[in-house]
N, C-alpha and C positions, 0 to 999 in steps of 0.2 A: 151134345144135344141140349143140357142145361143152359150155356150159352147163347147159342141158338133160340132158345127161348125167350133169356131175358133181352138178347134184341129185338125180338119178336113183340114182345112186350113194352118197350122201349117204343119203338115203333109206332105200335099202336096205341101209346099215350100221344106219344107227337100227332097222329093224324088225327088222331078224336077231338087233341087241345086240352084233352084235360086230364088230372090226376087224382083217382079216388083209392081210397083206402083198400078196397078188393084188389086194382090192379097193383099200388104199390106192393100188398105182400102177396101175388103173384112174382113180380120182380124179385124181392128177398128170397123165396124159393126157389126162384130159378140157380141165382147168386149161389146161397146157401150150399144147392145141390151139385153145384160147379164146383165150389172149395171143396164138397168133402169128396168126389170123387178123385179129385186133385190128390187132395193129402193122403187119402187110400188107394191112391195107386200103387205104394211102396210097399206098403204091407198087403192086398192083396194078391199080387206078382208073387211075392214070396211066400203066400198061401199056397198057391199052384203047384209048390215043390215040393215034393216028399218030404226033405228034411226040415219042416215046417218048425222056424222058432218058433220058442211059446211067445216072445214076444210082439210076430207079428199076431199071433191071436186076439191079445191083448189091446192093441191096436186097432183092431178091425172090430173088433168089441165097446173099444169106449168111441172109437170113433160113428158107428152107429149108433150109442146111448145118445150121442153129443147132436147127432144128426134127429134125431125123436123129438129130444128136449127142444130144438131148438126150430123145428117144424111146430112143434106143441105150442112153444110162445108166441109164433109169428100167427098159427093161427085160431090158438085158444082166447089168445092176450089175458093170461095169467095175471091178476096183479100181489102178485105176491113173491117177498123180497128171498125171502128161503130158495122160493123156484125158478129166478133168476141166477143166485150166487150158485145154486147147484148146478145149474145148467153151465155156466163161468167155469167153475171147477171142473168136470165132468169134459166141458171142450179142448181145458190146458193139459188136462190128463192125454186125452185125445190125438193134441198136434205132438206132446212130444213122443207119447210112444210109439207114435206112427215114425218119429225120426228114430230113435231109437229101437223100432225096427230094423230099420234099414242100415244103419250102423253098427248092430248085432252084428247081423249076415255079412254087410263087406267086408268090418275089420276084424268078427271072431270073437267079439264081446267089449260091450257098452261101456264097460271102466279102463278102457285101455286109452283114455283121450282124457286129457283132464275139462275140454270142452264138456265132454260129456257129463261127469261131476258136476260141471258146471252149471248145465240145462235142467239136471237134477234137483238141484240146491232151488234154484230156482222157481222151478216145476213146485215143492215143497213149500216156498215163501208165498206164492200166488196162491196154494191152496189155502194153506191156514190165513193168510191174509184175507182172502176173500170170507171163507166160512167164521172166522171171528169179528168180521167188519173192523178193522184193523186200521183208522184212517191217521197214524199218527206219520207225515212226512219221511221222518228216518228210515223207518220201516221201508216205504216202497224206494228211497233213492238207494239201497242195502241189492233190494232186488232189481231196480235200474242195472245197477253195476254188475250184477251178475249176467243181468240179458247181455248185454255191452260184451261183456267179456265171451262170453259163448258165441256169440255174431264174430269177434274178434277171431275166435279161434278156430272158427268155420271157415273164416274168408280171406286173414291170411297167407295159408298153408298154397291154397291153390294162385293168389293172385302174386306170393313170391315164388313160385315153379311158374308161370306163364313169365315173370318179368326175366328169370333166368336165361329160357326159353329165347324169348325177344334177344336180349343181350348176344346171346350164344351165335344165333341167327346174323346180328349183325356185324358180332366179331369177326364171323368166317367171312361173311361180305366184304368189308375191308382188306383182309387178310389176302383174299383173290384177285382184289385191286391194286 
């Protein structure tokens, strides 16, 4: 329905011609409340279940703080740097315990991946980075490299089992020929 809105809104900048500051963070709200139902889909699913990890609680907890804060900015317009970076912190805390939810429950606990460690370390570098304002280059290419490496080790595992997959597929196709 968020969706549906912000096209709705979309829309109706294009027929009016114009874009004001109301409809714009209309738009970011709609946005907004798309991503976080999105990213809490994984840990509210696994709310529903009796054997409720704590860490989707956790999840479902910062990802509504993150959702508050950042309705707050969009329509307080705060200008203060504390209640942005808190807000930063507070959203990164957010997306990954929402994955970290859901990697709980599939594979039976969070440190059994070293991806996961890896989103960790991460997760960690972004917070104190952020809250110490931390702008010296080495610092964020340290935490570059960790995102990198945790993307790496999300997206390989599945896209060498599909290329297996492929292979296998066309091995036997040959084979029959």
């Amino acid at each position: 329905m968020s969706l549906t809105a912000a096209v709705a809104v979309v829309i109706m900048m294009a027929v009016l011609g114009e874009y004001t500051k109301t409809r714009g963070r209309m738009l970011l709200t709609a946005l907004v409340l798309a991503a976080y139902f999105f990213v809490t889909l994984g840990p509210i699913t696994l709310a529903k279940n009796r054997m409720v990890p704590a860490m989707a609680w956790l999840a479902y907890l910062f990802g509504g703080a993150a959702l508050v804060l950042i309705l707050t900015g969009t329509w307080g317009t705060p200008n203060s740097d504390a209640f942005w970076k808190s807000t930063a912190i507070v959203t990164a805390l957010g997306l990954g315990l929402a994955y970290f939810a859901v990697v709980d429950y599939v594979q039976g606990g969070v440190t059994r991946n070293h991806g996961n460690v890896t989103l960790a370390v991460a997760l960690a570098l972004v917070a104190v980075g952020i809250a110490a304002g931390i702008n010296w280059p080495p610092y964020w290419w340290v935490f570059t490299v960790f995102v990198i490496w945790w993307l790496a080790a999300v997206f390989i595992p599945p896209v060498l089992l599909l290329a297996r997959r492929v292979q296998g597929r066309w091995s036997r196709t040959n084979a029959s020929t």
